[in-house]
C-alpha positions as CSV (number, residue, x, y, z in Angstrom):
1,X,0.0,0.0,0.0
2,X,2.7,2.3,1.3
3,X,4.5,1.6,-2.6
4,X,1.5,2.5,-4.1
5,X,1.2,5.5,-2.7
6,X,4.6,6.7,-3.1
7,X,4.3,5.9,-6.8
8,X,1.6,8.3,-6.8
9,X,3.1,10.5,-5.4
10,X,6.1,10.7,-7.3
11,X,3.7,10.1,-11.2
12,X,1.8,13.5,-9.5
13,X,5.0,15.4,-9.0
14,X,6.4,14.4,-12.2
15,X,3.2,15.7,-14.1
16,X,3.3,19.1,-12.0
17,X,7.0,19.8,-12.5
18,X,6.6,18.6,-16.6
19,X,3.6,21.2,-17.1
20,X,4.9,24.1,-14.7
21,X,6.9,26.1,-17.3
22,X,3.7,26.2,-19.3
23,X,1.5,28.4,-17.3
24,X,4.4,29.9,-14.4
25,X,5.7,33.4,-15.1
26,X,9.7,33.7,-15.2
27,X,10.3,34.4,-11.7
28,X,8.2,31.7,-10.4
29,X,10.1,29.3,-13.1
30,X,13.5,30.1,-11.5
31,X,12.6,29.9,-8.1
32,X,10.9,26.1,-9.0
33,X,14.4,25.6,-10.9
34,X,16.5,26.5,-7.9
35,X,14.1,24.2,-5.6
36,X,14.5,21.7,-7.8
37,X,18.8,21.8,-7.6
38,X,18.5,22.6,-4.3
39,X,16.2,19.1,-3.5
40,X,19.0,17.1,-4.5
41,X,21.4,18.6,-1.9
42,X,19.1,18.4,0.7
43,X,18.3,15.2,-0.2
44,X,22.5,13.9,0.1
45,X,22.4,15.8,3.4
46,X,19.3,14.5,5.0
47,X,20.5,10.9,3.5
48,X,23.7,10.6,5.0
49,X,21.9,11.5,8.2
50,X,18.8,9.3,7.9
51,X,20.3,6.4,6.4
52,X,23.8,7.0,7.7
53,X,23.2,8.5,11.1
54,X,26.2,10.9,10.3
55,X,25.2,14.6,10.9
56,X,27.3,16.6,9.1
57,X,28.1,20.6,9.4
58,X,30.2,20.3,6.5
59,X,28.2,19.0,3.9
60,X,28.7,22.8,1.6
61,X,32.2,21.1,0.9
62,X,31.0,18.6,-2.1
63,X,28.5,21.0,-3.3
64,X,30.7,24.2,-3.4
65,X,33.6,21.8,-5.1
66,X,31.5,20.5,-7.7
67,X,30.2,24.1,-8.6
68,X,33.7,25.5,-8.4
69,X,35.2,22.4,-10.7
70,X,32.8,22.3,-13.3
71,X,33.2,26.4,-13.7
72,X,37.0,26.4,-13.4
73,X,36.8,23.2,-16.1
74,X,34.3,25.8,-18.8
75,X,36.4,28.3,-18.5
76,X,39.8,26.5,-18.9
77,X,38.8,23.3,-20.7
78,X,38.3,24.2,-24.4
79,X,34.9,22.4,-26.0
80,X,33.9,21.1,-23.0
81,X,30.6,19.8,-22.8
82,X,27.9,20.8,-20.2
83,X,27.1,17.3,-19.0
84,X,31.5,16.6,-19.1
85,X,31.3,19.6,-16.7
86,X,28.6,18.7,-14.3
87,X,30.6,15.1,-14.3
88,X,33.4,16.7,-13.9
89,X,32.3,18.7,-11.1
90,X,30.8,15.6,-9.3
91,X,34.2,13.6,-9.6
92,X,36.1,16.1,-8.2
93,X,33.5,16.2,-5.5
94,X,33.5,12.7,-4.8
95,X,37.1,12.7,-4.7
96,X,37.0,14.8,-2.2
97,X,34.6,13.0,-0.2
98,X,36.7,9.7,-0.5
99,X,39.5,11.7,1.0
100,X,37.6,13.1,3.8
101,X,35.8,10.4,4.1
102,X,38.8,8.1,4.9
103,X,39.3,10.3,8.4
104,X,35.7,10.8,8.8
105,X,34.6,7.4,8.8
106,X,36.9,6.8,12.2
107,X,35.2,9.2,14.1
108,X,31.2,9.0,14.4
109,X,28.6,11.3,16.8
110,X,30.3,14.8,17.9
111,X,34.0,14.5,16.8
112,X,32.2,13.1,13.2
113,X,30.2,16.8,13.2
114,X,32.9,18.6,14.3
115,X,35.5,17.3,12.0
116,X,33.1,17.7,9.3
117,X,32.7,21.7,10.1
118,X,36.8,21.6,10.4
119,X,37.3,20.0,6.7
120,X,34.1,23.0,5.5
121,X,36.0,25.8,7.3
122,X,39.5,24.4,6.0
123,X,38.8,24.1,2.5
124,X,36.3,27.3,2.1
125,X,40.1,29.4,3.0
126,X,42.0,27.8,0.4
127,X,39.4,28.7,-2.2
128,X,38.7,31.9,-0.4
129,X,42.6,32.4,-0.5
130,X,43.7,31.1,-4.4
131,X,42.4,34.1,-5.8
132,X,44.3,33.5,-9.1
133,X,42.3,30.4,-9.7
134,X,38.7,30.6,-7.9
135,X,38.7,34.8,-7.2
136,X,38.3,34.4,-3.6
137,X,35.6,36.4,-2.9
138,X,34.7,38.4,-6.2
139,X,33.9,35.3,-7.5
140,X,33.6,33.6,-11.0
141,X,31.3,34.8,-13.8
142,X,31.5,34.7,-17.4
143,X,31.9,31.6,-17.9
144,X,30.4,29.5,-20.7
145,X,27.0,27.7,-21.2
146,X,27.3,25.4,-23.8
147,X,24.6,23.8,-25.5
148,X,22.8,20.2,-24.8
149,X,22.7,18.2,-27.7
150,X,21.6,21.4,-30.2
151,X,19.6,23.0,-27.3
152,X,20.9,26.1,-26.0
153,X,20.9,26.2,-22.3
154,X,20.6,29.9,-22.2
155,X,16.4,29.3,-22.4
156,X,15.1,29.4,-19.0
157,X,12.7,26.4,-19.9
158,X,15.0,24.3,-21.4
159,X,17.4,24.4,-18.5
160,X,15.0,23.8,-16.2
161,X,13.7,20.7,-17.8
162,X,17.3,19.8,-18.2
163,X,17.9,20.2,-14.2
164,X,14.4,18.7,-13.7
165,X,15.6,15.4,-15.6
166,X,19.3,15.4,-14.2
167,X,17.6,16.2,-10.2
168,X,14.9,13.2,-11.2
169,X,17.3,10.7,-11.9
170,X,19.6,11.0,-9.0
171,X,16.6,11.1,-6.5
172,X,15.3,7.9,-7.7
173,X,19.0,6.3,-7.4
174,X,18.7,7.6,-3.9
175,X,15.2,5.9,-3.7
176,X,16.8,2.8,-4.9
177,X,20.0,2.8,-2.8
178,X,17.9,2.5,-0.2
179,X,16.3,-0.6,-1.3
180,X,20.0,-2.6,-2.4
181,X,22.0,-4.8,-0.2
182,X,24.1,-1.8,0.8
183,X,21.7,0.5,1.6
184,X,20.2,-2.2,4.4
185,X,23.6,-2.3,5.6
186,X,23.9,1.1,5.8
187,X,20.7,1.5,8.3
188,X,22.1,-1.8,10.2
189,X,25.2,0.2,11.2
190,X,22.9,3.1,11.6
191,X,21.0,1.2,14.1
192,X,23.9,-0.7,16.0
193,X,27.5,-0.1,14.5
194,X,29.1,-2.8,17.0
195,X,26.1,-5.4,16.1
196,X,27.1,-4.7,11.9
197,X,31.0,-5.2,12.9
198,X,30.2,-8.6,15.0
199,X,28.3,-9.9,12.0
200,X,31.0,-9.4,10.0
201,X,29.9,-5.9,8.0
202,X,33.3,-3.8,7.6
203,X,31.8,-0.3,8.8
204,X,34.5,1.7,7.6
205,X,34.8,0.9,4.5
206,X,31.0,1.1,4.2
207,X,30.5,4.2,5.6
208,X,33.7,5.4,3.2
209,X,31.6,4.4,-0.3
210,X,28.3,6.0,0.9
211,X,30.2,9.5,1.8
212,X,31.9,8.9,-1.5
213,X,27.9,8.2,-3.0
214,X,26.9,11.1,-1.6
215,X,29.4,13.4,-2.6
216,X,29.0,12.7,-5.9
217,X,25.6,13.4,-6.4
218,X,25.9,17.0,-3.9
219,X,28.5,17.7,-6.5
220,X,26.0,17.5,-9.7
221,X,23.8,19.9,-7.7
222,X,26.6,22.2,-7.3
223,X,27.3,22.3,-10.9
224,X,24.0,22.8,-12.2
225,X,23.3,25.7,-9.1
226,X,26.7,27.4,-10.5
227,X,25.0,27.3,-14.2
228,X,21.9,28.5,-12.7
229,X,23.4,31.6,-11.3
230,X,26.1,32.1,-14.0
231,X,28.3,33.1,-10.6
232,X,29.5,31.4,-8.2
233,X,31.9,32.6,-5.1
234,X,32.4,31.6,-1.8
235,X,29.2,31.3,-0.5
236,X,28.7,28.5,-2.1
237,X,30.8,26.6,0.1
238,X,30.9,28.3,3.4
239,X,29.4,28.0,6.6
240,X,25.8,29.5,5.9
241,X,25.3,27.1,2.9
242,X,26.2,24.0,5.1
243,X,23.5,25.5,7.4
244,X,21.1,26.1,4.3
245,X,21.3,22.7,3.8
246,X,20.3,21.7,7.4
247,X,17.9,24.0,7.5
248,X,16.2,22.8,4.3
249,X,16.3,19.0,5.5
250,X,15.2,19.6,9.3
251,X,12.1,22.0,7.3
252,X,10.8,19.0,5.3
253,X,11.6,16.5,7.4
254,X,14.9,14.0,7.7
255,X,12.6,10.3,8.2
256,X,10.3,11.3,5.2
257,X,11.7,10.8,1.3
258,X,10.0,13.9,0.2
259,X,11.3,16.3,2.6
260,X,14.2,17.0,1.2
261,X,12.2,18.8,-2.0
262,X,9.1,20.5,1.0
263,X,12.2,21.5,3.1
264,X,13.8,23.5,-0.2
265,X,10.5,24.8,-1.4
266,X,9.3,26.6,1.9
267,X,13.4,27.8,2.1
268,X,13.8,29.2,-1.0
269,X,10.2,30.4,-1.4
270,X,10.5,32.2,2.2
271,X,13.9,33.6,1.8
272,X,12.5,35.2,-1.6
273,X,9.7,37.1,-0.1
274,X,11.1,37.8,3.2
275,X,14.5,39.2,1.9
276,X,11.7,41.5,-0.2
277,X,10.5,42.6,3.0
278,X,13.1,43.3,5.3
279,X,16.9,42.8,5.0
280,X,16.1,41.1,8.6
281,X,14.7,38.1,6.8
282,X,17.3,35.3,7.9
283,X,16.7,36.3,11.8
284,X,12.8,35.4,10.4
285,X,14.0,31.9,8.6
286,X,15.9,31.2,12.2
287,X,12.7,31.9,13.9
288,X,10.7,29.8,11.7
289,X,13.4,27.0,11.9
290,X,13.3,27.0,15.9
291,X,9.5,26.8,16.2
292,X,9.6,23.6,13.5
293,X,12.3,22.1,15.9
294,X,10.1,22.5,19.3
295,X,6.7,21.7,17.4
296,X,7.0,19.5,14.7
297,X,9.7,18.1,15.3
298,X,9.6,15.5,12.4
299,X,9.5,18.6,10.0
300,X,6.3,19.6,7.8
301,X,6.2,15.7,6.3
302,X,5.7,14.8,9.8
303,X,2.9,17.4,11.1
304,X,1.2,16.4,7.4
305,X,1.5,12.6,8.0
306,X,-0.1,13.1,11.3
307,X,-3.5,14.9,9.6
308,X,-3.2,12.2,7.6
């Protein structure tokens, strides 16, 4: 029953998000295309949390390499494609994450967390610092947008159907992770690390190829949120959008599938109007954030599943 449902679900979505650019104006069409990048993120994050039980205040690291990769590899690599790029950017990104990953996965709880923020605020200097190569923070720009098989990317609606069908695919391999042999083992050591080890699970290693996973696919949302903008700089991979990320996750709820794409709808929708309102706005967002915490705690998926 529960399947059945969730395949409604998603056919519903997928014939919302299909017909949107036909009767949304421009502005709402770019915030829905931002949401969209922005779901996968969230969705990595609230993964490697929910399935992983690793809570990470790093997590800007993969997305904010994959953006500044792919950009760096337009603007220096001659011809290359825009799918080569977002690839590019999400190897780079997962490379990263193996790295990390091979001191993370020793640590777990707190010192995981914390060494997670140390690796964020470690690497965010060094591309805050090389100026000559990622222009600290002035940022990159200019930078090309090449075409999709004859399609120019430079249309609002054909980009975001491209990001729609890129976003789509990786959210149903996270859908079926879940369901493989490795995803169950993933939840076991979730659920009782010491149990997984006694039965003969190696944790680390484990633990090591689902940070890689994830990095990989935060690293194609970075790419295609630097081609959204047509800018990137250091924001992309600082503190506040390692927060973002939480933020968005916690909003739409960590246990639910969908929450992840809720969480980055309400977070991108309210920081739009709010920061129209008052240039108090994220004070607003942390208010918002704290009364979801106290009250519903299970996010907006939660309070809904309740009604329900």
């Amino acid at each position: 029953m529960k399947t059945r449902k969730g395949v409604l679900i998603a056919v519903v979505l997928a014939a919302v998000f299909l017909l949107f650019p036909f009767f949304a104006p421009k502005f709402q069409l770019r915030m829905v295309t931002e949401i969209i990048i922005l779901t996968l993120f969230a969705m990595t994050w609230k993964m490697m949390l929910n399935e992983g039980g690793m809570f990470s205040f790093g997590h800007a690291v993969y997305f904010g390499l994959g953006a500044y990769a792919s950009v760096l590899g337009w603007l220096h690599i001659p011809g290359l494609s825009f799918l080569s790029g977002i690839l590019l950017g999400a190897l780079i990104s997962a490379l990263v994450a193996f790295i990390l990953g091979a001191f993370l996965v020793r640590m777990s709880g707190t010192y995981f967390a914390l060494l997670t923020l140390a690796f964020n605020q470690l690497i965010w200097a060094i591309v805050w610092k090389w100026r000559d190569v990622t222009g600290g923070d002035d940022g990159l720009g200019k930078f090309p947008k090449p075409d999709l098989f004859g399609l120019t990317m430079k249309n609002p609606v054909t980009f975001y159907y491209v990001a729609l069908i890129i976003t789509g695919a990786c959210l149903y391999f996270c859908w079926y992770f879940t369901k493989t042999p490795m995803g169950n083992v993933a939840l076991s050591i979730k659920s009782n690390e010491e149990r997984a080890k006694f039965v003969g699970f190696n944790v680390q290693s484990t633990k090591l190829i689902f940070l890689t996973m994830l990095g990989f696919l935060a690293g194609i949302s970075g790419a295609l949120y630097a081609q959204f903008q047509e800018f990137i700089a250091t924001s992309v991979i600082d503190l506040g959008m390692s927060t973002n990320v939480l933020f968005m996750a916690y909003i739409g709820g960590t246990g639910y599938f969908w929450g992840p794409l809720v969480g980055s709808g309400i977070f991108v929708y309210l920081s739009e109007y709010l920061s129209s309102f008052t240039d108090r706005w994220e004070l607003i967002l942390g208010l918002i954030f704290i009364a979801i915490v106290l009250f519903a705690p299970q996010g907006i998926m939660g309070l809904i599943r309740k009604k329900s």
